[in-house]
N, C-alpha and C positions, 0 to 999 in steps of 0.2 A: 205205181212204179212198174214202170215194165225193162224186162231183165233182153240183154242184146247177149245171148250163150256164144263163147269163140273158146277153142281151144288151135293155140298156137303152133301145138306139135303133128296136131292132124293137120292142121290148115298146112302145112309144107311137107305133108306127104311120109311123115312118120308112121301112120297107120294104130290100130288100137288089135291086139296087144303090144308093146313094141318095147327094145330094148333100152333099159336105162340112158341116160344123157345125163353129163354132169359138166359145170363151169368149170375151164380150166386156165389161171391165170399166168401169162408168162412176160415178164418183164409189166409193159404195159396194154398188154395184149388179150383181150378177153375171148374166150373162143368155147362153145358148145360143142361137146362133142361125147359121141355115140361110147362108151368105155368100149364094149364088147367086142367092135368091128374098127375102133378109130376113127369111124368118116364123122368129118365136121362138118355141122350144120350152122358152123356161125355166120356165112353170108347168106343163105336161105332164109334164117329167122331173122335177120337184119334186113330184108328187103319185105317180108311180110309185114313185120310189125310194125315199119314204117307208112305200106301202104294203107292198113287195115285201121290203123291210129288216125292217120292222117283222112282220114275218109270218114273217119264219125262227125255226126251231128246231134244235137240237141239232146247232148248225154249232161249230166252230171254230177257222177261221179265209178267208181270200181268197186268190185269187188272180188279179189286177186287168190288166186290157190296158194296156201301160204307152204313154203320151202320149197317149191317148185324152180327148175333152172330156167323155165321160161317164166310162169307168173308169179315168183314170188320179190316180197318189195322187204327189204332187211333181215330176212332170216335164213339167205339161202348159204348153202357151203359151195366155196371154190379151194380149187385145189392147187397143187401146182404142176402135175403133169396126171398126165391121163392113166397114170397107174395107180394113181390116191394117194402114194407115200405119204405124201406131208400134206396136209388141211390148210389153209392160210388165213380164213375168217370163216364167221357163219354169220354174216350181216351185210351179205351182198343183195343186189337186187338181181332176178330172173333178169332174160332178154326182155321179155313183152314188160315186164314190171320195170324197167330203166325207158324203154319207149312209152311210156303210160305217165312215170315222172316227170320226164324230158318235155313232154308235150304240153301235158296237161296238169301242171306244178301244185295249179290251185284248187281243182276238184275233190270231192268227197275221196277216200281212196281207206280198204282195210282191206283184210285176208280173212278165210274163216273162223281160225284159231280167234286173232284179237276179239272177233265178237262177240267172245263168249266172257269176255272183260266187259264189264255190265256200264261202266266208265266211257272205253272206248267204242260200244256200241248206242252208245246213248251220239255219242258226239255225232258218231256218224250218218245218224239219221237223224240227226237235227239239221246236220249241213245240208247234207243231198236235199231233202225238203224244202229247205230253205233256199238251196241256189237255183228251185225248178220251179219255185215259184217268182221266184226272181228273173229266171231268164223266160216267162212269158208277160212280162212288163212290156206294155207298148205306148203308154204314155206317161204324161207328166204325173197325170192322178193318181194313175196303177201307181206309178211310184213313190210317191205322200202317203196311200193309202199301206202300201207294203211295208214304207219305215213305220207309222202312224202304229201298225198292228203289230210287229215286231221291236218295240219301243222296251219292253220288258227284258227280253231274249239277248238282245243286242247290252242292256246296261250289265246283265247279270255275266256276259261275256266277257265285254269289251269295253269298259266307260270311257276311256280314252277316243277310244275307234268310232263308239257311238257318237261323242260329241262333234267327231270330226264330220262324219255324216249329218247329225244333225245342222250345220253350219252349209254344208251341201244342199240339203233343202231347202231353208230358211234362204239361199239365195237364187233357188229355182228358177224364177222369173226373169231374171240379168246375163242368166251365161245360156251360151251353146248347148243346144239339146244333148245332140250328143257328147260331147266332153261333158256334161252332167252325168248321162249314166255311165258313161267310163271311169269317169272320176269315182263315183259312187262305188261300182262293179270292185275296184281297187282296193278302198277301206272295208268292205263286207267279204275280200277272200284276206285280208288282213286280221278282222276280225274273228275270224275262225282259222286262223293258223292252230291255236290251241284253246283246248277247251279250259271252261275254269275248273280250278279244282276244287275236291268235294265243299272244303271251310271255305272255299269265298262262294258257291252255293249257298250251304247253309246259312250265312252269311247274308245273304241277298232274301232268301225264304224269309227269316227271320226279319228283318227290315220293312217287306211288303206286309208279314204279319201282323206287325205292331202298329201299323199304321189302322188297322182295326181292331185289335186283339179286346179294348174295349166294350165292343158290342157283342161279345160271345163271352159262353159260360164258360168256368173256371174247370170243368172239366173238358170241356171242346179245347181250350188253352193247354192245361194238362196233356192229353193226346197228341196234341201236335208237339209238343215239344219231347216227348215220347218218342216220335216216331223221327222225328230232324236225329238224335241219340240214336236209335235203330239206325240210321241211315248214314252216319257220322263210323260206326264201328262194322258196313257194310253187310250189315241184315234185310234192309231192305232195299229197293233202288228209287234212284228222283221221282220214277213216274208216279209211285206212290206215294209220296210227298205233294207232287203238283195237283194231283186229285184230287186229299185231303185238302192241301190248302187253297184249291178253287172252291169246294165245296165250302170253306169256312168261312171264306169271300161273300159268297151268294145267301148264307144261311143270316149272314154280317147285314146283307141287303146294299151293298157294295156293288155299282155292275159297272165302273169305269175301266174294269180288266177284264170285261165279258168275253173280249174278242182279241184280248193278247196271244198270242202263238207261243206262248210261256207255256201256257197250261195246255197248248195243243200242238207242237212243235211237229209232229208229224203223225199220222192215220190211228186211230183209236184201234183197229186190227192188230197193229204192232206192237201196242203198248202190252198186248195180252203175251208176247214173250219174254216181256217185261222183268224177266226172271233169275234168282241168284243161283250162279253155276258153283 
């Protein structure tokens, strides 16, 4: 992963230390502006964060300063005039966070508060991983081989979405290169509109389990089912789930899931902050 640093308020010459800026909304009218001094900086940041947005490549996805009037994406506060009297929500988006939406709708995207939600940080680096392995696909194979390995990830997601994909493959050969991987591209940011939640997880764990549960001991069984109950009343997190039950897999003598991206969704590194806050 490599991290692209921008701060929006320097970038148009706000400078560091520098006074407060808060959204101020009037009528239908959104406008940043400086409290202390009044100068508005709403066409400045409107003309950055277009250019700076619109000039990315081969990103995908955010990672947003959460309450921020420029980077934040649903928790910021707008006001209704620049003296703060009245508050009007606290679920607005920053400037750079509406040019970030606007642009880039289907991208990985959190702030750093959410990530400390073990739920929403799981999703999000399963996405991001996922859409960057995806966006270096260059042919037909990469892409059989990408669904082929992501076949686990995708049902325990999306089975709807998956099938539609799989139905995209299976006619690989008959249509246009590209309207396939566009087509494709379409159902896999559909697919991750939302993560599943934790019971249809559990749910899915449980399902791949029994499919060997057979070949392990009544105490390896026990354990895992232990730990699915840990993980249901949010003691522990998925990753520690997929671990166990890779390793229950392998121990099972099972290796037709050796290479799903279930049990490795994104960098073994990461999995070690893996951690309940």
């Amino acid at each position: 992963m490599n991290f692209i640093p921008v701060c929006p308020e320097c970038a148009i010459g706000m400078g560091v230390p520098r006074e407060p800026i808060d959204i101020i909304i009037e009528g239908n009218k959104k406008r940043l502006i400086q409290t202390s001094t009044g100068k508005d900086f709403t066409e400045k940041m409107h003309r950055f964060n277009y250019s700076y947005v619109k000039s990315l490549n081969n990103i995908d996805g955010f990672l947003l300063k959460s309450k921020s009037p420029s980077c934040g994406i649903g928790n910021v506060k707008a006001y209704a005039d620049s003296k703060k009297l009245k508050l009007i929500t606290t679920t607005e988006n920053g400037f750079f966070g509406d040019e970030v939406v606007n642009y880039y709708p289907s991208l990985a995207r959190e702030d750093e508060n959410s990530l400390t939600d073990m739920y929403r940080r799981e999703h999000f680096l399963i996405k991001i991983f996922t859409l960057a392995k995806f966006r270096k696909i260059c042919s037909f194979k990469n892409l059989i081989d990408f669904h082929k390995n992501n076949f686990l990830l995708f049902k325990a997601y999306n089975p709807d979405e998956k099938k539609i994909m799989d139905n995209i493959i299976s006619k690989i050969e008959s249509n246009n290169p590209v309207n396939v991987v566009e087509e494709y591209r379409n159902h896999l940011y559909k697919l991750f509109v939302h993560p599943p939640k934790p019971n249809d997880y559990i749910e899915f764990m449980i399902e791949i389990f029994n499919q060997f549960s057979n070949l392990i001991s009544n105490q390896e069984k026990l354990l895992f089912m232990e730990n699915i109950q840990r993980y249901k009343e949010g003691k522990i997190t998925l990753s520690t789930n997929r671990k166990l039950l890779k390793s229950l897999i392998q121990r099972a003598g099972n290796t037709s899931y050796a290479d799903q991206s279930f049990f490795n969704p994104y960098p073994g590194k990461l999995m070690e902050t893996d951690y309940i806050i």
